[in-house]
C-alpha positions as CSV (number, residue, x, y, z in Angstrom):
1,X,45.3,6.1,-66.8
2,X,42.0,6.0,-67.1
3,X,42.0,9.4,-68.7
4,X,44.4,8.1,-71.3
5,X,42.6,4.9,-72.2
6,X,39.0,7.4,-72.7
7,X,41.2,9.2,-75.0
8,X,41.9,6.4,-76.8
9,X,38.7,5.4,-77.5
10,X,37.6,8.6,-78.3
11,X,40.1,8.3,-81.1
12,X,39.2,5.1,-81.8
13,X,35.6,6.1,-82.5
14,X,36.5,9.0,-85.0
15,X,39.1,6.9,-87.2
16,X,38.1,5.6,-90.4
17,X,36.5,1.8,-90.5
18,X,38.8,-0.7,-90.9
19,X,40.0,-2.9,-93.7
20,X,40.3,-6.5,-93.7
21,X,42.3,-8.4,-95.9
22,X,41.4,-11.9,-96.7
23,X,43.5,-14.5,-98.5
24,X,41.6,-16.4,-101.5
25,X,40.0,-19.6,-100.3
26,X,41.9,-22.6,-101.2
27,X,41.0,-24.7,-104.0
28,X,39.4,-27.8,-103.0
29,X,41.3,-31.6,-104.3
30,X,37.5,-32.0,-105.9
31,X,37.7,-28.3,-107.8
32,X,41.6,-29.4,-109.1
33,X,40.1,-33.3,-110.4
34,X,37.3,-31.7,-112.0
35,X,39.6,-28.8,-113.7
36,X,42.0,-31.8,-114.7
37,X,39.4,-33.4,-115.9
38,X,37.4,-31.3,-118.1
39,X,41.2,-30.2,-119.4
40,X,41.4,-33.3,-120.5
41,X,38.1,-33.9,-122.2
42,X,38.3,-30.8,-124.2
43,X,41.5,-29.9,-124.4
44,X,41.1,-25.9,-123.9
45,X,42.8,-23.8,-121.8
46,X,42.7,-24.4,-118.2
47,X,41.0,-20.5,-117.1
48,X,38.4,-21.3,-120.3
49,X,37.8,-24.5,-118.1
50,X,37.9,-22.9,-114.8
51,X,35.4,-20.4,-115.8
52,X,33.4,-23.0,-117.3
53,X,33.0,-24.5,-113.8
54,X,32.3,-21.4,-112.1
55,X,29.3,-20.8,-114.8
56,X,27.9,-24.4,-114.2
57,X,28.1,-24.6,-110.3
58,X,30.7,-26.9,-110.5
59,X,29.2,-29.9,-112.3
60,X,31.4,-31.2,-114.6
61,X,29.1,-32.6,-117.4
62,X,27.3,-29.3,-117.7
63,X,30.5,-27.1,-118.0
64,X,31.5,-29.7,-120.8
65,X,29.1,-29.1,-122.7
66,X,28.9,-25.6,-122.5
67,X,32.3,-25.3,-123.5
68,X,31.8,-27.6,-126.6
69,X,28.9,-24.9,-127.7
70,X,31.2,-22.3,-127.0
71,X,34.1,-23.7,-128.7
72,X,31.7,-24.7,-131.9
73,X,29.9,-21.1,-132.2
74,X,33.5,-19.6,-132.1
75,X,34.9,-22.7,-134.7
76,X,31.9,-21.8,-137.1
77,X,32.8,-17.8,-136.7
78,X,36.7,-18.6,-137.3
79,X,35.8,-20.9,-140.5
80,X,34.2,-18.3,-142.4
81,X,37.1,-15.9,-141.3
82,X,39.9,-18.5,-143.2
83,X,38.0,-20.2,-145.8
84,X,39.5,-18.1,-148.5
85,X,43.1,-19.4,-147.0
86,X,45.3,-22.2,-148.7
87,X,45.6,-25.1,-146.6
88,X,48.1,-27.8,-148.2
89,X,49.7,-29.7,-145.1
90,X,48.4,-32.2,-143.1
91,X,48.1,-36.0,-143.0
92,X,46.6,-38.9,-144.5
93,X,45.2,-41.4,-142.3
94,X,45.0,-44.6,-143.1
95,X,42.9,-47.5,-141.0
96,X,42.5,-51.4,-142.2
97,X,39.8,-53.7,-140.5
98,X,39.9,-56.7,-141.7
99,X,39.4,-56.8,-145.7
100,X,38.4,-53.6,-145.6
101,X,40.9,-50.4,-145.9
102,X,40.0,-46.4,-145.7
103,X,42.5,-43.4,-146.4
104,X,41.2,-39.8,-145.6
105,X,43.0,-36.4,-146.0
106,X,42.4,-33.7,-143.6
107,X,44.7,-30.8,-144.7
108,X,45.4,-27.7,-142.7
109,X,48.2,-24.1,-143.0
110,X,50.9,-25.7,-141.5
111,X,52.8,-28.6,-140.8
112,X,53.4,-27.2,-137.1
113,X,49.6,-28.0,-136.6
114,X,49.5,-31.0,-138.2
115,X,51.8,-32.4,-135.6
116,X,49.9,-31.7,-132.9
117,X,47.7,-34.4,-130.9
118,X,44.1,-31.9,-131.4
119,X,45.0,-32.6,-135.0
120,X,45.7,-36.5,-135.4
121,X,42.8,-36.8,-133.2
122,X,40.6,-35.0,-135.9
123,X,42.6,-37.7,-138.4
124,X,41.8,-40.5,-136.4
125,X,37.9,-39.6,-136.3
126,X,37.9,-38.9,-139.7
127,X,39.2,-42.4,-140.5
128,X,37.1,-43.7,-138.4
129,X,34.1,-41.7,-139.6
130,X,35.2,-43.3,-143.4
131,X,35.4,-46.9,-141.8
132,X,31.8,-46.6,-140.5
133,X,30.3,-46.1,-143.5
134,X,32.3,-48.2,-145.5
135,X,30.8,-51.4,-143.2
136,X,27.6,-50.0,-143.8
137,X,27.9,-49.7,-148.0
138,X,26.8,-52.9,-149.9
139,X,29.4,-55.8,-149.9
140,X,29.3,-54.9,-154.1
141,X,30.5,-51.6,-152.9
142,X,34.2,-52.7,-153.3
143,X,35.4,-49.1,-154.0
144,X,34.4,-45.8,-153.0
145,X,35.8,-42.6,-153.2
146,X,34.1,-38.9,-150.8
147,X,34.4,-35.8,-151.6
148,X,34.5,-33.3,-148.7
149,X,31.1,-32.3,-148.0
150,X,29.7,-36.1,-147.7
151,X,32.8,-37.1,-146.1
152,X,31.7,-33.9,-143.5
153,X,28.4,-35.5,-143.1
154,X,29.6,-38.7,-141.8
155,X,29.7,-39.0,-137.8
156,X,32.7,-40.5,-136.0
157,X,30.1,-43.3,-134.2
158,X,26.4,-43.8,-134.0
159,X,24.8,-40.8,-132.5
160,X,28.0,-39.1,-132.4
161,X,29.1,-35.6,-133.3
162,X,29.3,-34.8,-137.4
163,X,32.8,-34.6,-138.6
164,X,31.9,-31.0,-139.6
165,X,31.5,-30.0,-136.3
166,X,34.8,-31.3,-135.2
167,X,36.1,-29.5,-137.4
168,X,34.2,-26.3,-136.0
169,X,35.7,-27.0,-132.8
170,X,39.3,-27.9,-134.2
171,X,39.3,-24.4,-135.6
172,X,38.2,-22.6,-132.6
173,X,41.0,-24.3,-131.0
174,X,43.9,-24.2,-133.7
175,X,42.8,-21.0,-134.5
176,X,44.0,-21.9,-138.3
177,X,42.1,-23.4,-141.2
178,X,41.2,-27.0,-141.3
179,X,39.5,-28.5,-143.6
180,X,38.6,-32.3,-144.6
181,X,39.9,-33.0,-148.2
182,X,38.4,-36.5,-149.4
183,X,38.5,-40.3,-148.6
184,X,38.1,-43.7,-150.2
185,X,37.9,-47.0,-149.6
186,X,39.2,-50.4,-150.7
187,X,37.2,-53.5,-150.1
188,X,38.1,-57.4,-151.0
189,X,36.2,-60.3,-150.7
190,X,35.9,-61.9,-146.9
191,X,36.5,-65.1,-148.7
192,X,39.3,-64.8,-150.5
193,X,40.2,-61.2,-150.5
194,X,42.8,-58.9,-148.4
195,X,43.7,-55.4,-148.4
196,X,47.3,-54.2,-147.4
197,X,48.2,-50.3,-146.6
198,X,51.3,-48.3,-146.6
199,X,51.6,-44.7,-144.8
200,X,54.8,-42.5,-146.0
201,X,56.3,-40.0,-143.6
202,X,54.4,-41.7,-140.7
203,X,53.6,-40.4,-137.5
204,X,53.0,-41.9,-134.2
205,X,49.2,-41.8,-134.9
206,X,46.5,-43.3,-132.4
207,X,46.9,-47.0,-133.3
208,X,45.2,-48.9,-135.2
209,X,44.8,-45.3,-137.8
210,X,48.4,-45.2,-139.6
211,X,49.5,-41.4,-140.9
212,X,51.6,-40.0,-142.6
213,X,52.0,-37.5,-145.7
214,X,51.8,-40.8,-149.0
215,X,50.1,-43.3,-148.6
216,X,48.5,-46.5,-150.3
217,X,45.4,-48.9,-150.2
218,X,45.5,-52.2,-152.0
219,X,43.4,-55.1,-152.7
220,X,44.7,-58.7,-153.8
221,X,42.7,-61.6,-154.5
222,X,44.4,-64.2,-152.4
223,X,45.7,-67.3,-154.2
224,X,45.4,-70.8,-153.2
225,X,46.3,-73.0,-151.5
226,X,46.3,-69.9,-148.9
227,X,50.0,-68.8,-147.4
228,X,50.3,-67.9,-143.8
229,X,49.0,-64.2,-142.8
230,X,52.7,-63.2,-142.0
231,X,53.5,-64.2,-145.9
232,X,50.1,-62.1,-147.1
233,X,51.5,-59.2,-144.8
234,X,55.0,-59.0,-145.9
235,X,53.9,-59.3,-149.6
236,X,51.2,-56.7,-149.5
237,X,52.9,-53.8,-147.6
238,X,55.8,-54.4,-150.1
239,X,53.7,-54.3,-153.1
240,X,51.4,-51.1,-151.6
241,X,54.8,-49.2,-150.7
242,X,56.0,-49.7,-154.1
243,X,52.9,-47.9,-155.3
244,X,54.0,-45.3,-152.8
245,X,57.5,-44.9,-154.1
246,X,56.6,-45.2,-158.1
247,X,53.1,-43.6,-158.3
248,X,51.7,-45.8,-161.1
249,X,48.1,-44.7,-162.6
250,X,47.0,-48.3,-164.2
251,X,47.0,-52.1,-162.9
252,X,48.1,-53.7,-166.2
253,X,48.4,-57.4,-166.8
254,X,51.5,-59.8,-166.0
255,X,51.9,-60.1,-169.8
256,X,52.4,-56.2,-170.3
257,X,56.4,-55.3,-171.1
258,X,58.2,-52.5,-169.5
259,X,58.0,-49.1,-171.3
260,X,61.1,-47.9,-169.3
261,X,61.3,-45.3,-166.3
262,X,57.7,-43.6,-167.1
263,X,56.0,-47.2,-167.2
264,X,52.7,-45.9,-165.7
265,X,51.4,-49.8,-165.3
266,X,51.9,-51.5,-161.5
267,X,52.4,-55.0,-163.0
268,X,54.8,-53.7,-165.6
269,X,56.7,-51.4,-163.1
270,X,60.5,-52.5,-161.9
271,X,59.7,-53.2,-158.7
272,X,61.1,-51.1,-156.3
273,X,62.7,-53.7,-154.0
274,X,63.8,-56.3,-156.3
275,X,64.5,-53.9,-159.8
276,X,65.4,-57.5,-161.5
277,X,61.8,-58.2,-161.8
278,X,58.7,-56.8,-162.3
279,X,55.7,-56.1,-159.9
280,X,53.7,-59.0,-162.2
281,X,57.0,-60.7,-161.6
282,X,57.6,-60.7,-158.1
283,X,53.7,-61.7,-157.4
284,X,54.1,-64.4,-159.3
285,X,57.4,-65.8,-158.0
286,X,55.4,-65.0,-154.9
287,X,52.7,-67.5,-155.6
288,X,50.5,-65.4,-152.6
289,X,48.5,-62.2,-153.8
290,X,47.4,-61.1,-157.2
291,X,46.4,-57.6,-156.8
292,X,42.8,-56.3,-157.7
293,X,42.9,-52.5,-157.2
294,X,45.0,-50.3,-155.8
295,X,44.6,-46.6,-154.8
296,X,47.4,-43.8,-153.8
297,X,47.3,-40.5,-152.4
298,X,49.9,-37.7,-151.6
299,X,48.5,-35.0,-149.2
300,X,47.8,-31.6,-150.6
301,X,48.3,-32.8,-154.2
302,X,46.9,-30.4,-156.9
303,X,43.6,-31.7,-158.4
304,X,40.3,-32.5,-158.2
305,X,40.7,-33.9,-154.6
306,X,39.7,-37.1,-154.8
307,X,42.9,-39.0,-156.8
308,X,43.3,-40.2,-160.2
309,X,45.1,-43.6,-158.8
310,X,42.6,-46.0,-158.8
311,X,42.9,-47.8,-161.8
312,X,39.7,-47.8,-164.8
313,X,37.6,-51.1,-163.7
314,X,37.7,-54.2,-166.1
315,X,37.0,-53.9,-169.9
316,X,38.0,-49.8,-169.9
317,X,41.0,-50.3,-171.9
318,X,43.8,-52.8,-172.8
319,X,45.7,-53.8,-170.0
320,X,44.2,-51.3,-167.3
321,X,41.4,-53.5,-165.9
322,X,41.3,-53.4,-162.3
323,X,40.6,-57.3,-162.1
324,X,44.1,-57.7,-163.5
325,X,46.0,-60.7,-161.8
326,X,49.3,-61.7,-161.2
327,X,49.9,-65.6,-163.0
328,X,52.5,-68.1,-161.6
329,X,56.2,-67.2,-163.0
330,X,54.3,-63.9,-164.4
């Protein structure tokens, strides 16, 4: 016996080493929140997020903002690689704050992307980006219209990010082109002003920014004595979708008479919910709003990109002046 157990031994000592196999530690609750979490914040991939960990020890604030870099460098690297690619989808956002109204277009390849939350998050900022600097114009500054690279210089809060380098990052993560059109604003009096909106096609955007694919930005003088808010708000979305729905290119007077179906004058129009009357008609029957401007925009419209549909200001023609009103009985 003792024989056969040396023998053993002797084997033993002559085999090969042996190999252990180890199953992969578990990941900690802490590792999963912090995955989750950075998930969250930047909405990459999760093994672009767990790597991202691994690089930074762990520590969730550095591994954020090493993937932001990353994610930019390869945003910048993708944009020049589709800049010569059409991009006519997207959405208009629209945001009101008080008397004040933006609308911004940010147009990408398809209207798969444009439905997705990466993208109305890009909309959002943008509108928010516009609102920002619209507070910080001059109070004469009633209307303003960006082109695309100073609407890309504008950042989405003080200190914050430029909007051209979310869209860096939107592209990296997309991976199609995105690209920030133009914006405008409308602006009325805190006195005695007030702005109403209208988005077409809308989307369940991130309240309080409104999207959709038409949209519309009006101003009204209000009238005295002053109706109740629900009366201005029911009489100025029905007056902004109208310019929606008929795409007029002048204000007019309430005098002007109806040139038929291609009447381009808002005040002249048939007014889309009551055809009986006019637009001048309808605000004056109204007794509420006289309109002062008005502004419309279809995303991925040929053009210029910044809109033909704000009409000439005061004294640039007959019956075009933007300080048109609305009289009683029109």
């Amino acid at each position: 016996m003792q024989r056969a157990a040396r023998s053993a031994v002797t084997r033993a000592a002559g085999a090969p080493p042996a190999r252990f196999f180890h199953a992969a530690p578990p990941v900690l609750a802490a590792d999963k929140a912090a995955l989750l979490e950075l998930r969250r914040r930047t909405g990459l991939p999760f093994p672009h997020c767990r790597d991202a960990l691994l690089r930074c020890g762990g520590d969730l604030g550095q591994a954020e903002a090493w993937l932001r870099e990353q994610a930019q460098r390869q945003g910048w690297s993708r944009a020049s690689a589709v800049q010569g690619r059409r991009a006519q989808q997207g959405l208009l956002g629209l945001l009101r704050q008080g008397t004040a109204a933006v609308m911004v277009e940010v147009n990408c390849e398809t209207d798969f992307v444009a439905r997705t939350g990466e993208f109305q998050r890009l909309v959002e900022l943008a509108a928010l980006g516009a609102m920002a600097r619209c507070r910080a114009a001059p109070a004469a500054c009633a209307e303003h219209r960006l082109g695309a690279e100073e609407l890309a210089q504008l950042r989405t809060e003080p200190g914050g990010e430029l909007l051209s380098d979310s869209i860096a990052m939107a592209i990296g993560k997309l991976g199609e082109k995105v690209a920030l059109r133009r914006a405008a604003w409308l602006r009325a009096p805190e006195e005695d002003g007030y702005v109403a909106t209208y988005a077409h096609g809308w989307l369940p955007g991130r309240a309080p920014v409104a999207m959709g694919t038409y949209g519309a930005l009006v101003a009204f003088r209000v009238r005295q004595p002053r109706q109740a808010e629900a009366t201005l708000e029911e009489v100025g979305r029905k007056v902004a979708q109208h310019v929606v729905g008929l795409a007029p290119t002048a204000l007019g007077t309430p005098q002007d008479q109806p040139q038929g179906e291609e009447e381009p004058r808002l005040l002249a129009q048939s007014f889309l919910l009551e055809p009986g009357l006019t637009v001048g008609q309808f605000l004056g029957a109204r007794g509420a709003l006289a309109v002062s401007a008005f502004l419309r925009f279809r995303c991925g419209e040929e053009g210029e990109g910044l809109g033909g549909s704000v009409p000439p200001r005061a004294g640039s023609g007959p019956g075009t002046g933007a300080g048109a009103e609305a009289g009683p009985g029109g």
